[in-house]
C-alpha positions as CSV (number, residue, x, y, z in Angstrom):
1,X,-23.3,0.6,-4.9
2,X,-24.2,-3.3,-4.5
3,X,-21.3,-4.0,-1.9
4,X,-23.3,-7.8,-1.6
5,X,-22.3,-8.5,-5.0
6,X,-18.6,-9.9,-5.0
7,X,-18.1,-9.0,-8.6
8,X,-19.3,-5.1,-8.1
9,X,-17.9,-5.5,-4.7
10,X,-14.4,-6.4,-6.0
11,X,-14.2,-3.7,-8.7
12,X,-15.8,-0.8,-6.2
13,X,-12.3,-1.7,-3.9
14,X,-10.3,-1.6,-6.8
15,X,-11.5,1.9,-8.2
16,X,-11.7,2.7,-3.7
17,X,-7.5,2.2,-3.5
18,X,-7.4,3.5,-7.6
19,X,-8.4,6.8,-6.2
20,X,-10.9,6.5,-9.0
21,X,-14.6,7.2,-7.2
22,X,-15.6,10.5,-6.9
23,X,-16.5,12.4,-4.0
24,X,-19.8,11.1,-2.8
25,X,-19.1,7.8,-4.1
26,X,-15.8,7.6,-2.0
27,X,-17.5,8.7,1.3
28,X,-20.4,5.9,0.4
29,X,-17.5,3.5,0.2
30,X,-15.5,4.5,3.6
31,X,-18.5,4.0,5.7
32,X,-19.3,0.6,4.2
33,X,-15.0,-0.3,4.7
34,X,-15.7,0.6,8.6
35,X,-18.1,-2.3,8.8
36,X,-17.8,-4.6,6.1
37,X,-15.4,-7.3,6.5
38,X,-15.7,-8.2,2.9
39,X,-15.2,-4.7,1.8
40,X,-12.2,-4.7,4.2
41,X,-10.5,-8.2,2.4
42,X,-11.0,-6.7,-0.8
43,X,-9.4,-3.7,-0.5
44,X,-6.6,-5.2,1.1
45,X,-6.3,-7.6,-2.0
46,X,-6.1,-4.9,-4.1
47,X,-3.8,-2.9,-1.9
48,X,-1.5,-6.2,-2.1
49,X,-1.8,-6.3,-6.2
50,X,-1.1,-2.4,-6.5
51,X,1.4,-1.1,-3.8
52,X,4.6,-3.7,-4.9
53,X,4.3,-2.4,-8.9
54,X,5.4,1.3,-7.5
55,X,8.6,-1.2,-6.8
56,X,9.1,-2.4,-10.7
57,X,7.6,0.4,-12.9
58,X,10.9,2.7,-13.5
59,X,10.4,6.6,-14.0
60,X,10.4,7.0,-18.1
61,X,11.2,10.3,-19.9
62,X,8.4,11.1,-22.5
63,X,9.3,12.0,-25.8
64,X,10.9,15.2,-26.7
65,X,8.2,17.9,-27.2
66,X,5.2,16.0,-25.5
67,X,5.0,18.8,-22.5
68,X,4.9,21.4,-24.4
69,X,2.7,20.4,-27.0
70,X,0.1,19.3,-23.9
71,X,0.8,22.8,-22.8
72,X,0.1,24.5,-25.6
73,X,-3.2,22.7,-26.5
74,X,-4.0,23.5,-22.7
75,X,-3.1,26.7,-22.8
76,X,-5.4,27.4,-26.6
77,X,-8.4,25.6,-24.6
78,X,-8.6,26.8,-21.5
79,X,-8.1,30.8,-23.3
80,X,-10.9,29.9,-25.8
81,X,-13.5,28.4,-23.1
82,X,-12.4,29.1,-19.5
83,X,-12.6,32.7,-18.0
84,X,-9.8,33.9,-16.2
85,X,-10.6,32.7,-12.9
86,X,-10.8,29.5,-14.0
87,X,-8.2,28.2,-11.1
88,X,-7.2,24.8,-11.0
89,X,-8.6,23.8,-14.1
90,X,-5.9,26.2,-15.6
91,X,-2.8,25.3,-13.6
92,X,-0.3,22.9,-15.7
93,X,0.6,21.6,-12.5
94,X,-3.0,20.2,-11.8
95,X,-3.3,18.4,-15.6
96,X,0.3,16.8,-15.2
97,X,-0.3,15.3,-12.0
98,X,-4.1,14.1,-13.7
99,X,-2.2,12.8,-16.8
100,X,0.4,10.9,-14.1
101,X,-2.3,9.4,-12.2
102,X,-4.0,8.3,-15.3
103,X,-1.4,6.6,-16.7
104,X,-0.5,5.3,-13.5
105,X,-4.2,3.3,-13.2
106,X,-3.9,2.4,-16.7
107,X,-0.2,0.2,-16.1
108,X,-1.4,-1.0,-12.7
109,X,-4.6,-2.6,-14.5
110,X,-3.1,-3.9,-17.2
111,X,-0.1,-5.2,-15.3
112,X,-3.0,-6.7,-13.3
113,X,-4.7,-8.5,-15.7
114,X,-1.8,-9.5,-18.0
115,X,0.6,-10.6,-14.9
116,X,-0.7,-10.7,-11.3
117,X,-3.7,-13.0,-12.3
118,X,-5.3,-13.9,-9.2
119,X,-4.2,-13.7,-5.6
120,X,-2.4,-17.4,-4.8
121,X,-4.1,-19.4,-3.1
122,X,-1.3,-20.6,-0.7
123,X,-1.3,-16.7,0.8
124,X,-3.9,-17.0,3.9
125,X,-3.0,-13.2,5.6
126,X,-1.7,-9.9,4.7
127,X,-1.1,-7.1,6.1
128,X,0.2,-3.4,5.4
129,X,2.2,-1.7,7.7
130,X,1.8,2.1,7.9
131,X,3.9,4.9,9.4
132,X,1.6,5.8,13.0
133,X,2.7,9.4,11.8
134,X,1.8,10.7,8.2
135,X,-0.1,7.0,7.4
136,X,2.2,6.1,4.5
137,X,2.5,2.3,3.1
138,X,6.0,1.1,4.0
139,X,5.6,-2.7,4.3
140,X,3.6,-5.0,3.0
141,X,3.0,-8.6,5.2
142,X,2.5,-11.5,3.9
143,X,1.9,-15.2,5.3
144,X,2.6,-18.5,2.9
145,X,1.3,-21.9,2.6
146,X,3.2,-23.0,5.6
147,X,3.1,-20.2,7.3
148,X,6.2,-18.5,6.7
149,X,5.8,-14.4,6.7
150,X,7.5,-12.8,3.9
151,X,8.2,-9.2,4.5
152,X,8.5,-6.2,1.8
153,X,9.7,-2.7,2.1
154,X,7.5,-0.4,-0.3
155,X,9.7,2.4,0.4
156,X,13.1,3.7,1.7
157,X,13.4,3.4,5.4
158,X,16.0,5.7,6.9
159,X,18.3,3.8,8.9
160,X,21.5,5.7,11.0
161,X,24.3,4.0,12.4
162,X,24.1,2.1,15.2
163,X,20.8,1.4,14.5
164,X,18.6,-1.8,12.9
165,X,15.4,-2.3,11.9
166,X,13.5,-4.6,14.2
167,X,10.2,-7.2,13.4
168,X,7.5,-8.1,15.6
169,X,4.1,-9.8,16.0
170,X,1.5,-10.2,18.9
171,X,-1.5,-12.1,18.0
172,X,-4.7,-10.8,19.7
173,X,-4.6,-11.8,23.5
174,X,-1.0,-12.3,23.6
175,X,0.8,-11.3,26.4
176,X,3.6,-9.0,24.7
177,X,5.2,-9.0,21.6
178,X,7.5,-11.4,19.7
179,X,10.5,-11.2,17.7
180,X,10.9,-12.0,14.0
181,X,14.2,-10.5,14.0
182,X,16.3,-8.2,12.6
183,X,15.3,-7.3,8.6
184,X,17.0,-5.0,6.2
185,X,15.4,-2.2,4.8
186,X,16.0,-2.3,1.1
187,X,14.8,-6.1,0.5
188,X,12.6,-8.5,0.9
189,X,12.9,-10.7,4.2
190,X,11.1,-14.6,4.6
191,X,11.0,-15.2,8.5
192,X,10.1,-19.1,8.9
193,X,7.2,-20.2,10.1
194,X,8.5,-21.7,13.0
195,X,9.6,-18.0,14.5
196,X,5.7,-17.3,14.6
197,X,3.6,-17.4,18.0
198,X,0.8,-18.1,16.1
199,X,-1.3,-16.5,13.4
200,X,-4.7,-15.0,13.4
201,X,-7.0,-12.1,11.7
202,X,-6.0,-8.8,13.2
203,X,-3.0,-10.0,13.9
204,X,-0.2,-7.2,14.5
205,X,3.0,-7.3,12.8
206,X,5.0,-3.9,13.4
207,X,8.8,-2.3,12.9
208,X,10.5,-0.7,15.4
209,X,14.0,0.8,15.4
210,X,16.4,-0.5,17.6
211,X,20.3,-0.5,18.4
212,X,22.4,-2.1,16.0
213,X,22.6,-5.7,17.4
214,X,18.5,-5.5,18.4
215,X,16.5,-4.9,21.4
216,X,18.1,-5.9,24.8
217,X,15.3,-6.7,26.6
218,X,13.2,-8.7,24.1
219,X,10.1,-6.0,23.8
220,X,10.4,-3.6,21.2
221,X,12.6,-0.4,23.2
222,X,12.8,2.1,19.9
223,X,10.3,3.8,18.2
224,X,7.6,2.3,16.7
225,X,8.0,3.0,12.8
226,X,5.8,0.9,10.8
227,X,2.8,-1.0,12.1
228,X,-0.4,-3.1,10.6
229,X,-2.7,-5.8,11.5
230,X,-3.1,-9.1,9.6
231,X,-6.5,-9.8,7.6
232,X,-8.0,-13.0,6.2
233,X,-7.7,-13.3,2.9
């Protein structure tokens, strides 16, 4: 792996967030990420290409017969050449979730190449905001040509009643957090730039839940649901 070479460096991150390396190759990459800043930027990049198309790709029935056709030429190969402890090689289970991730690479690609294009220029930071308890994607950051931050939910995010999502930020060396406001949790939300106290790399942005009319106090008072900091890119 040439991690100095922004082409191969570029396509190694893709293939990284692609789940498309194998083993040794993925371990290889993952100690490069914790010290490579560049490594870092362009796995965020291609975080930022791939994680909003899980929002515009709807679930799509395959024809009539395709399962058990793939089934059934499973099913005469793996009797034929596999013995009978072949395990996962001869669950169904484990070749339709292959076949899904598969085709999954193969749209995110070509909606890459044939609509993304490349990263605008006017978009200086992102971030993605993960869940502090299972890890999971649920907001992606991003910061505009003036500055504005345009926030958007990746996923559902469970909201009771009585209760409201909450924004923050806190630049490194800031003394607490500050407010962005309330955001909804099913759409996209633009917060002016003029809201911001600044903006830096490893900026944090983080959601918190709060009561129903926001925090009280002005500092975040509810659990912490989402958070992420902010890199260069």
């Amino acid at each position: 792996m040439n991690f100095n070479d922004p082409v191969e460096r570029a396509a190694l991150a893709g293939e990284f967030v692609l789940g498309q390396l194998s083993p040794g190759e993925q371990a290889e990459f993952e100690r490069e990420l914790a010290r490579n800043r560049e490594v870092a930027r362009a796995v965020v990049t291609w975080q930022e290409r791939l994680l909003p198309l899980a929002l515009n790709v709807k679930p799509q029935a395959p024809p009539q017969g395709l399962w058990p056709r793939i089934e059934r030429d499973i099913a005469v190969g793996v009797s034929s050449r596999a013995p009978k402890s072949a395990g996962i090689w001869s669950n169904l289970a484990f070749w339709r979730m292959a076949a899904g991730l598969s085709m999954a690479a193969a749209l995110a690609l070509a909606w890459i190449v044939l609509v993304a294009g490349p990263v605008s220029s006017s978009q200086q930071y992102v971030a993605v905001l993960q869940s502090p308890t299972d890890k999971n994607a649920g907001w992606i950051v991003e910061t505009g040509a003036r500055d504005s931050v345009r926030l958007t939910p990746l996923l559902a995010t469970p909201v009771g009643s009585g209760q409201a999502l909450q924004f923050w930020t806190k630049p490194d060396g800031a003394a607490g957090p500050t407010s962005l406001g309330l955001v909804p949790a099913d759409r996209p939300t633009v917060v002016p730039g003029s809201k911001l106290p600044g903006l830096s790399p490893n900026q944090l942005f983080e959601i918190t839940l709060e009561p129903a009319g926001g925090s009280p106090i002005g500092r975040p008072t509810g659990p912490i649901l989402f958070l992420g900091r902010a890199v260069k890119v």
